[in-house]
C-alpha positions in Angstrom: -145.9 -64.2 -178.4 -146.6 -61.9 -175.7 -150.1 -61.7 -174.1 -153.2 -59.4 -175.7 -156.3 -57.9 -174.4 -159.7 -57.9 -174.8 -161.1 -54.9 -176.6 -163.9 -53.6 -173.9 -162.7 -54.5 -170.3 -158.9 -55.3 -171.5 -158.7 -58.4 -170.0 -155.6 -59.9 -170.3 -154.9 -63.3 -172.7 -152.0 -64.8 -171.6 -149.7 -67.2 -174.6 -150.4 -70.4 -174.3 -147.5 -71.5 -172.0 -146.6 -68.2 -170.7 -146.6 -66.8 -167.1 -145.3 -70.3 -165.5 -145.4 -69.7 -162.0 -147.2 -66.3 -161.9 -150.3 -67.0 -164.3 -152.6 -67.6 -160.9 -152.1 -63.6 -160.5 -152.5 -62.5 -163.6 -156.0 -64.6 -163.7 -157.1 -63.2 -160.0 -156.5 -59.3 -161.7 -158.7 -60.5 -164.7 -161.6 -62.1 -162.4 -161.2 -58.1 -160.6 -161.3 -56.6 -164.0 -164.7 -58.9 -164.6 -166.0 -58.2 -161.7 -165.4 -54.4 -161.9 -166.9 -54.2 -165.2 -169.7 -55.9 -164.4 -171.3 -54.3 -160.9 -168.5 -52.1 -160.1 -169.0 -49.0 -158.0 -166.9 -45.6 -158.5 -167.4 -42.1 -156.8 -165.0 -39.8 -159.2 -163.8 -36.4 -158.0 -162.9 -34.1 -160.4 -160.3 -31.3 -159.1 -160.9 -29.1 -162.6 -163.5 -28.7 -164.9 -161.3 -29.2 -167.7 -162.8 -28.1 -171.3 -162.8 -29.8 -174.6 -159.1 -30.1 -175.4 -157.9 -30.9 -172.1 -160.4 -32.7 -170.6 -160.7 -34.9 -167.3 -160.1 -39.3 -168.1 -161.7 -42.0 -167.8 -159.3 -44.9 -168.5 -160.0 -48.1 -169.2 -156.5 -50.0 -168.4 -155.7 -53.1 -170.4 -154.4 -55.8 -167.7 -155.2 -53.5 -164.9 -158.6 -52.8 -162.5 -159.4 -48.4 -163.1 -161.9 -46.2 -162.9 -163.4 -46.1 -166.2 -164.5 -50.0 -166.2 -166.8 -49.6 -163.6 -170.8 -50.4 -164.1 -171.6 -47.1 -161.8 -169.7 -44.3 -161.8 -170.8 -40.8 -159.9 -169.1 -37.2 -160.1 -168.0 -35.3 -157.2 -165.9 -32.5 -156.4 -164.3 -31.0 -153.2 -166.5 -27.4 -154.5 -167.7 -25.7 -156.9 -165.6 -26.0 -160.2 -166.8 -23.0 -161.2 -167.6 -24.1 -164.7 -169.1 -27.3 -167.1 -167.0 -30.2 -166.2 -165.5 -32.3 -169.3 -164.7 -35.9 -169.2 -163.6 -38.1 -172.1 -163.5 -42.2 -171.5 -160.0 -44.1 -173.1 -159.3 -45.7 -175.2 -161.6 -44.5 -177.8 -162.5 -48.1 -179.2 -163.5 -49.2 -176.1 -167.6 -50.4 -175.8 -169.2 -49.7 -173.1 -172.8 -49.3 -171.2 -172.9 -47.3 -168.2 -174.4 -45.6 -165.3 -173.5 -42.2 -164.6 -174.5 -39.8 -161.5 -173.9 -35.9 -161.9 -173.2 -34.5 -158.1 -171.1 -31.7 -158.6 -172.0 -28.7 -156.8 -172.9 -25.7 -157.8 -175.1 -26.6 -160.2 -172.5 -27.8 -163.0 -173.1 -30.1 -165.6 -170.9 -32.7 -167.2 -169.8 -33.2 -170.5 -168.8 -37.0 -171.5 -167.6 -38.1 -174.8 -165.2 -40.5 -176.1 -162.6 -40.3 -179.1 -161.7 -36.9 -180.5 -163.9 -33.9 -179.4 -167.2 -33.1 -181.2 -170.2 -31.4 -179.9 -172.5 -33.7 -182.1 -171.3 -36.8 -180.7 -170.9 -35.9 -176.6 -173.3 -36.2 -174.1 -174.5 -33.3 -171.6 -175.2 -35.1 -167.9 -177.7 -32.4 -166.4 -176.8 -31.7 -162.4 -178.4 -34.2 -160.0 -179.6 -36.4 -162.6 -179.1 -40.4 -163.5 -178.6 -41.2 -166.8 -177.6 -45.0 -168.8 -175.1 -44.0 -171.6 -173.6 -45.8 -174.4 -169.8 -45.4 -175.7 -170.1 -47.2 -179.2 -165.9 -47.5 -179.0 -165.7 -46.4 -183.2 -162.6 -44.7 -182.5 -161.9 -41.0 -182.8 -165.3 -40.3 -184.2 -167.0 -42.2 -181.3 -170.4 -41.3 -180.2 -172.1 -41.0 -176.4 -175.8 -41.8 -176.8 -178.3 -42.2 -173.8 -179.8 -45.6 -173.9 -183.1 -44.8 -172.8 -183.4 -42.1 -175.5 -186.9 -43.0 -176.4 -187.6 -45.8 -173.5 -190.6 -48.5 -173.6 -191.9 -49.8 -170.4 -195.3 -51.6 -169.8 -195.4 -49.4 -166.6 -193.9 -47.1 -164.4 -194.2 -46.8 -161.0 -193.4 -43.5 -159.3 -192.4 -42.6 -155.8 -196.3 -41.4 -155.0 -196.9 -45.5 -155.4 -199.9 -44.8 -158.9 -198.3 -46.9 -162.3 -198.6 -45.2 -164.9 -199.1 -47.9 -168.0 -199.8 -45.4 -171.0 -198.8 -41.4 -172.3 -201.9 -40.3 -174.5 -202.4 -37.8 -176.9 -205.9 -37.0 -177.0 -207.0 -33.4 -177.8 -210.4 -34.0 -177.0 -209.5 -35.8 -173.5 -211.9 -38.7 -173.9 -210.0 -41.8 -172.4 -211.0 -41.9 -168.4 -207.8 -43.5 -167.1 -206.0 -43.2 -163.5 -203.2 -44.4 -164.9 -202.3 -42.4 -168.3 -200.7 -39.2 -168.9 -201.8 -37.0 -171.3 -199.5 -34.5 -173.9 -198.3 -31.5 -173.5 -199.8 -30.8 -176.9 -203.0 -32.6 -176.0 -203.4 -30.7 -172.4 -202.6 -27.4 -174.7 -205.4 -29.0 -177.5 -208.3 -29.3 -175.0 -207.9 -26.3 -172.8 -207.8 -24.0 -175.6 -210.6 -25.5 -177.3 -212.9 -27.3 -174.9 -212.3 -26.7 -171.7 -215.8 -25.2 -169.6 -216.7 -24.5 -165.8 -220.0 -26.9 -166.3 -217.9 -29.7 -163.7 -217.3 -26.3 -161.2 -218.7 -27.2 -157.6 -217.2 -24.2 -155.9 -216.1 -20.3 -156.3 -213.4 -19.5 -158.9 -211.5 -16.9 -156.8 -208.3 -14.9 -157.8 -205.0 -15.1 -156.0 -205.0 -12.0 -154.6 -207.7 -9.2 -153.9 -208.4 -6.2 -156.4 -205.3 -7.7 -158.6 -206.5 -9.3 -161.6 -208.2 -8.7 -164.6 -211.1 -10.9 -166.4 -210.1 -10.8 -169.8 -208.1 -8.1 -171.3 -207.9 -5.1 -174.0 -206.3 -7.7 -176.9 -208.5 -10.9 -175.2 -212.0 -9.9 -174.4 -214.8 -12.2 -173.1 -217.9 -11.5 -175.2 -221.0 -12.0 -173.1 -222.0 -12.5 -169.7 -224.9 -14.1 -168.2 -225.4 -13.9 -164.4 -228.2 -15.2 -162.1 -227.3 -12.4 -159.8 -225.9 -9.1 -160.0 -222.7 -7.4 -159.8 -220.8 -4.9 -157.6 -219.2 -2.2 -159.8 -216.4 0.3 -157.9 -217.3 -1.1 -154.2 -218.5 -4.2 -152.2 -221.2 -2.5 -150.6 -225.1 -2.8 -151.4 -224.8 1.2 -153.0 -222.8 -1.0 -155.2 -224.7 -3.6 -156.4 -226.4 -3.6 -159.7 -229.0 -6.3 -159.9 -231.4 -5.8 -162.9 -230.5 -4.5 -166.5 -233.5 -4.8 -169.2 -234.1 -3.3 -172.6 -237.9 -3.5 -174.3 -241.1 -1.6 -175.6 -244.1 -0.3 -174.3 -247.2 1.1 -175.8 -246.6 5.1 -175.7 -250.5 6.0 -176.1 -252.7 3.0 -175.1 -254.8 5.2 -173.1 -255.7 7.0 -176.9 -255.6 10.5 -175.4 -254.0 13.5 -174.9 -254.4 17.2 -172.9 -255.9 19.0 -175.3 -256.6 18.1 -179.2 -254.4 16.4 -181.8 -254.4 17.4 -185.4 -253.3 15.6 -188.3 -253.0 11.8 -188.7 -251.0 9.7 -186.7 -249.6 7.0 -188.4 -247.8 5.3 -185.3 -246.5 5.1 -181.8 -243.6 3.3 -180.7 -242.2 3.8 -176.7 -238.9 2.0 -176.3 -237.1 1.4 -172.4 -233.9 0.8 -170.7 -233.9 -0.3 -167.2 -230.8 -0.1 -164.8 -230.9 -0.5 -161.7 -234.0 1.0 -160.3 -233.7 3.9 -162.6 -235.6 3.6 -166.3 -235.0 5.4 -169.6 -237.9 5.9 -171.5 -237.7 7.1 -175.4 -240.8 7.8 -177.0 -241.9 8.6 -181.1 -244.8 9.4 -182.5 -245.1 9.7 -186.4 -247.6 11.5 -188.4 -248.5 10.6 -191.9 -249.9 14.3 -192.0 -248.2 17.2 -189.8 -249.4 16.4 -186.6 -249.8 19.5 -183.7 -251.0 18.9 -180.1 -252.6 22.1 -178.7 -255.0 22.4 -175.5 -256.0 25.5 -176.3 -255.2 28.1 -173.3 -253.5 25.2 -171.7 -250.3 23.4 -172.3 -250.1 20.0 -174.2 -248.7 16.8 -173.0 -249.0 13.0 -174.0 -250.4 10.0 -171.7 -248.4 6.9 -171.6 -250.7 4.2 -171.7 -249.0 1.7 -170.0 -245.3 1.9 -168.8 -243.3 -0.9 -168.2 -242.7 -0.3 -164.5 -244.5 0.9 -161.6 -242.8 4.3 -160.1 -241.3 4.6 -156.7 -244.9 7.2 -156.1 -246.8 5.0 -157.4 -248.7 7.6 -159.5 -250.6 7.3 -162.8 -248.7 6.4 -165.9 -248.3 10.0 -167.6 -245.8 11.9 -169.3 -245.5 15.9 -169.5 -245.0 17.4 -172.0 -245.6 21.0 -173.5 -246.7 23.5 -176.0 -247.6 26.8 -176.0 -250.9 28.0 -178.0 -248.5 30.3 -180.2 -246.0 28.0 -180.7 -243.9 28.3 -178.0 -241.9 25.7 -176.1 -242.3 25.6 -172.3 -242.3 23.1 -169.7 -245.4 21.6 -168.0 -246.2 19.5 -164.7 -249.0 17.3 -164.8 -252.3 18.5 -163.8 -253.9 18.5 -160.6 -255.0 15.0 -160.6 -251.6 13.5 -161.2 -249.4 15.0 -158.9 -248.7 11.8 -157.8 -245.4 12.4 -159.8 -243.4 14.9 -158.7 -244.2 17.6 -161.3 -240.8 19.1 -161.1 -239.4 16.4 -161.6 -240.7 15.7 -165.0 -239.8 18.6 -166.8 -240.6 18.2 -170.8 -237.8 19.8 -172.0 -236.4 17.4 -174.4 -239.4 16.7 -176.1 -239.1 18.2 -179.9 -241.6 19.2 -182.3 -238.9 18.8 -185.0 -237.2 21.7 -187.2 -240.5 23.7 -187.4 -240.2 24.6 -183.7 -243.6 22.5 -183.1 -245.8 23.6 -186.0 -246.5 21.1 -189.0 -244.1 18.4 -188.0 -244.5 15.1 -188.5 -242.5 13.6 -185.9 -242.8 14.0 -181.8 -240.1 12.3 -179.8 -238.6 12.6 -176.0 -237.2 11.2 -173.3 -238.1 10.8 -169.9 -236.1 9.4 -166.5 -237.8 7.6 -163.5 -237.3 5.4 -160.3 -239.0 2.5 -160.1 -241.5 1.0 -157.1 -238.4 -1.7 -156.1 
């Protein structure tokens, strides 16, 4: 009966009785083949890439030492093969658990299967990675699976010397660990819906100057609440808007006006907007009666009682405003003891006296503009 071999290393089992004289040398090739299979050591070279049909080998020789028995085996080239190397391991019923090295150059990966070709069942060796794979030797339908395809370990220990002991997946972050990893999805999770500057110690700068945006068309911030003030266009102090303020103020607290009122008022109501040094006054008053303000020979105009902001002048809080004994609109400075606002500067020209061109209405409103003290 002649001699058979084992079915993963093909170790050779001589007949009982056979190989008188030369059985010492068939048992020295067999330690080899042991010893090959189990810390062996093998730089391959591929010449071609090969492809699916005609691919490069791996043999595993029954009664012989070769390259495919080897624990280790790493793939070189003499240059770039220009193409996805393909290499099947023989025979196709062998088992086997290996380490494989992909060095080829150019960047090409390697393609490892075992049996007859299928692209469910091979295994794609990334360039310049190690990986542990796994021939299960079930003939032509053999399979090539990576061993550590989902890997357990009480702790890893990278090349910066931290162990990491745990992967997480917290969305809300709270575990305080220096030696987890958190999720993709979980990192994803908490930025989008938790994440705040309140931990920020120091500026939050962009990459590059007068570059990027805050926000966008599509993704807009909604407010924005500063201590300090902004520079708008520029970088200089002509720039710098510090103060922004919306409110009320009492339009006739002072209860008078240049010249006499008619009809009853029902209400006064003086509304501002402050920017900058510059503020927007808007003022109403409503008459439950038609209301006219005439001075007689004189033009009218209505006292502010007590505006929200001293002016740049300093001058009393007044507004001008006018009206003609017959009904006509004109434009009036203050009188002579309030020059202390520019006169000219405070036209009333927007004040209305409503569709009746200032006779009978019941609503006065306008607008003035002025600079404030600081």
């Amino acid at each position: 009966m002649p001699s058979t071999y084992t079915t993963n290393l093909g170790i050779e089992k001589i007949e009982s009785g056979a190989q008188t004289g030369v059985w010492g040398t068939t048992t020295n090739t067999n330690l080899d083949i042991i010893d090959q299979g189990i810390n062996g050591v093998h730089t391959e070279t591929l010449a071609v890439p090969g492809d699916s049909s005609s691919p490069n080998t791996l043999p595993i020789t029954d009664g012989a030492t070769s390259a495919g028995r080897n624990k280790f085996i790493e793939f070189v080239d003499g240059g770039d093969l220009g193409a996805t190397a393909y290499v099947q391991l023989t025979p196709s019923d062998a088992e086997k658990i290996v380490f494989m090295r992909n060095s080829l150059s150019g960047g090409r990966s390697v393609i490892v299967f075992q049996g007859t070709y299928n692209a469910s069942n091979d295994f794609e060796i990334p360039n310049g990675k190690d990986v542990v794979l796994k021939f299960d030797g079930a003939g032509v339908g053999a399979v090539v699976t990576n061993v550590f395809n989902s890997l357990r370990a009480e702790g890893v220990s990278l090349a910066s010397g931290t162990t990491v002991t745990a992967i997480l997946d917290e969305d809300d972050m709270s575990s305080d660990s220096d030696t987890a990893l958190a999720t993709q999805q979980s990192i994803k999770a908490y930025i989008d819906g938790t994440v705040n500057l309140t931990a920020v110690t120091t500026d939050i700068l962009p990459n590059t100057d007068d570059n990027n945006d805050l926000g966008s068309a599509a993704k807009r911030w909604q407010d924005l609440y500063l201590s300090g003030g902004v520079y708008i266009g520029g970088t200089t102090s002509a720039n710098f808007l510090d103060d922004y303020e919306e409110g009320t103020f009492t339009l006739n607290g002072a209860g008078s006006f240049l010249g006499a009122i008619t009809g009853t008022v029902s209400s006064y109501y003086g509304q501002y907007t402050k920017v900058g040094r510059k503020v927007y006054l808007y003022g109403v008053i409503k008459g439950s009666t038609a209301i006219t303000i005439d001075s007689g020979t004189s033009f009218g105009y209505v006292i502010f009682g007590s505006m929200p902001f001293a002016s740049e002048t300093g001058g009393p809080e007044a507004y001008d405003t006018t009206h003609g004994a017959g009904g006509d609109s004109a434009t009036y400075g203050f009188t002579s003891n309030k020059t202390a606002f520019m006169p000219t500067a405070f036209y009333a020209t927007d004040w209305s006296w409503g569709a009746t061109n200032g006779i009978g209405t019941t609503v006065l409103s306008g607008n003035i503009t002025y600079h404030t003290a600081s």
